[in-house]
C-alpha positions in Angstrom: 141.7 128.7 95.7 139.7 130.6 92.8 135.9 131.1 92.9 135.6 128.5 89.9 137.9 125.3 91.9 135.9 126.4 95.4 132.7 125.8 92.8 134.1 122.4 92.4 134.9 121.8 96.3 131.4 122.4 96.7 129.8 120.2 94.2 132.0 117.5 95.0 131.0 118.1 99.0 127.7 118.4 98.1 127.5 115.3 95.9 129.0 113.3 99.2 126.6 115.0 101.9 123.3 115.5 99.5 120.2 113.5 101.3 117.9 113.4 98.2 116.0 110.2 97.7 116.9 110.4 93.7 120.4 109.4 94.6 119.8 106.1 94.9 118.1 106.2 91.1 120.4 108.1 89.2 122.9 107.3 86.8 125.0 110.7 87.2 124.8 113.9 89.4 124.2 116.9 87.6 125.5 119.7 89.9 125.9 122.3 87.0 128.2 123.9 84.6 129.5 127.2 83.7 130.9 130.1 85.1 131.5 130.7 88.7 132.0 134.2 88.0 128.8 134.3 86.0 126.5 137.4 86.1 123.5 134.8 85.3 122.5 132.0 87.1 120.2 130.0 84.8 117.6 127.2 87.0 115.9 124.8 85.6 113.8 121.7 87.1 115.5 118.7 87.2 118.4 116.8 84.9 116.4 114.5 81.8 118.1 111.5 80.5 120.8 112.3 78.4 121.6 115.0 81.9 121.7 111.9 83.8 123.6 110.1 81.3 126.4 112.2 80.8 126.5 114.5 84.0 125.5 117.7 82.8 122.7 120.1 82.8 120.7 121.0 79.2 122.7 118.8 76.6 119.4 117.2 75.1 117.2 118.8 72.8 115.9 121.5 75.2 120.1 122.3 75.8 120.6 123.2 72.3 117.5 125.7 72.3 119.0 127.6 74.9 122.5 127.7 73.9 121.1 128.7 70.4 119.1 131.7 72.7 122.4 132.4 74.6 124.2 133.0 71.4 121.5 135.3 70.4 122.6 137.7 73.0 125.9 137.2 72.7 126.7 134.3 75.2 127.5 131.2 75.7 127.2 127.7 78.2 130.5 129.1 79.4 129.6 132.8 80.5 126.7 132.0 82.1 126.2 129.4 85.0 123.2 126.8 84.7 121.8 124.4 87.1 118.9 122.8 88.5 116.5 122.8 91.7 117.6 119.2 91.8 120.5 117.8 90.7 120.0 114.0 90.2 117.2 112.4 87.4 113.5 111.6 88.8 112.3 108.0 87.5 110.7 108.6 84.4 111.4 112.1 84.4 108.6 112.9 86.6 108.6 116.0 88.3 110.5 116.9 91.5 108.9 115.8 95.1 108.7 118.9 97.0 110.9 116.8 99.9 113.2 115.9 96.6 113.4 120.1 95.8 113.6 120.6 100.0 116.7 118.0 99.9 118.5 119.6 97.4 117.9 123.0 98.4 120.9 123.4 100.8 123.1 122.8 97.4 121.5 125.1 95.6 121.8 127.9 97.7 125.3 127.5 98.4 125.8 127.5 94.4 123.6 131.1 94.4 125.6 132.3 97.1 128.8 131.2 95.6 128.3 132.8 92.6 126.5 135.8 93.6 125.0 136.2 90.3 123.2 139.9 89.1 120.2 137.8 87.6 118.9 134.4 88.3 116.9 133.3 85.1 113.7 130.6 86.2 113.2 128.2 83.7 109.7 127.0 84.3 107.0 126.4 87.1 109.2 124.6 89.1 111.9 126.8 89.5 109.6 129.8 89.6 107.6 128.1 92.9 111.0 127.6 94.0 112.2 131.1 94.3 108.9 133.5 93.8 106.2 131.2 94.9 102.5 132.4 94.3 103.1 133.4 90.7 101.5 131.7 87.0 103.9 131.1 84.7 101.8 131.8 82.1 101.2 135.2 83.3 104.3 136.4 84.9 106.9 134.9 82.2 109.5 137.2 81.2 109.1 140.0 84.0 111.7 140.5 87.0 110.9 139.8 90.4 112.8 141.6 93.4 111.9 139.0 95.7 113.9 138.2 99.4 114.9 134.6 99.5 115.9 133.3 103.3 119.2 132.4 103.4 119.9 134.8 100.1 118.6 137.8 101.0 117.2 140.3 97.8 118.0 139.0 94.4 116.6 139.2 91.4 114.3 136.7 89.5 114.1 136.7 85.8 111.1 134.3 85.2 110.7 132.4 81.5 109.1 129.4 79.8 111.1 126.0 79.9 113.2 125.5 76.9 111.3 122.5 76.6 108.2 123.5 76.8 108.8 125.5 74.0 110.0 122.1 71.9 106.5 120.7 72.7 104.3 123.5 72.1 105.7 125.8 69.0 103.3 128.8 70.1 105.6 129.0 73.7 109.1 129.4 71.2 108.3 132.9 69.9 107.6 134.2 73.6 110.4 132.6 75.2 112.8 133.7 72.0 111.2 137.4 72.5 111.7 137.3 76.4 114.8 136.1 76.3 115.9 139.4 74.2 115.5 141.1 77.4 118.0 139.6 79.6 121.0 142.2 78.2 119.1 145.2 79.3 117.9 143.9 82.8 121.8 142.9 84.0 122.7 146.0 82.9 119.9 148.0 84.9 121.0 145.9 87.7 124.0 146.6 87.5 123.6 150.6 87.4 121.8 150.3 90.4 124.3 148.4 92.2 126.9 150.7 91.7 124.1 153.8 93.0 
């Protein structure tokens, strides 16, 4: 079995076994899509309608932003992996319960550890809290964090607006366009100091 169908196994196992209230709500699970073999591991917060809809993650306005930024440095949806902290729709889109995040947290860190990914890219607050809690997005966005996860052990955090926020607030798309640019050069410094 290759990385990418054990990917699947896991989704499929996860989306049997997952405990999170939003379950019972959602249309569609959105465990991810991309790469298994990915050396970026995008997170956002949690699947929107047309996510829900159709069983993927970023296809709605906020999706086409990033794939337009992806292609900026040369990528696309299928190089990269990208995902959620949860992976079914909240009501309204309201945000994540923290017992919502805590529920699907055993998914998520099987899909990290899958993977293994050189950078993990935080999308937002809610992923940020997620992995390097105690930080502002609004002053941390688009610096690394070397932070030690339980479970994951020392990874590396990439931390940027939310493609959506960005739609909703046109000041936010310049920043998150220019941090963005940055990605290239931080995988490959990671990657030099892996192979040290």
């Amino acid at each position: 079995m290759n990385k990418q169908e054990q990917l699947q196994k896991l989704n499929d196992e996860m989306a049997y076994s997952c405990t999170c209230e939003l379950k019972k709500t959602a249309t569609n699970v959105v465990p991810g899509q991309g790469s298994a073999d990915a050396d970026i591991l995008l997170i956002g917060e949690a699947p929107g309608k047309n996510e829900d809809l159709q069983g993927k993650p970023f296809i709605g306005a906020a999706g086409k932003f990033l794939e337009e930024m992806l292609g900026s440095i040369g990528l696309s949806r299928e190089d990269v992996y990208i995902t959620n902290t949860v992976k079914y729709r909240p009501p309204k889109n309201r945000d994540p319960l923290p017992e919502e995040v805590v529920a699907c947290w055993p998914w998520l860190s099987a899909q990290v550890e899958l993977i293994d990914p050189k950078l993990i890219v935080l999308l937002g607050r809610h992923a940020m809290n997620r992995f390097v809690p105690g930080k502002k997005i609004s002053e941390d966005h688009g610096k690394v964090f070397v932070h030690t996860v339980d479970g994951l052990g020392t990874r590396d955090f990439f931390v940027l607006y939310h493609p959506a926020a960005a739609l909703y607030q046109g000041s936010l798309r310049k920043t998150l366009i220019k941090d963005f640019q940055k990605i290239p050069k931080i995988v490959e410094k990671i990657k030099k100091r892996k192979k040290k």
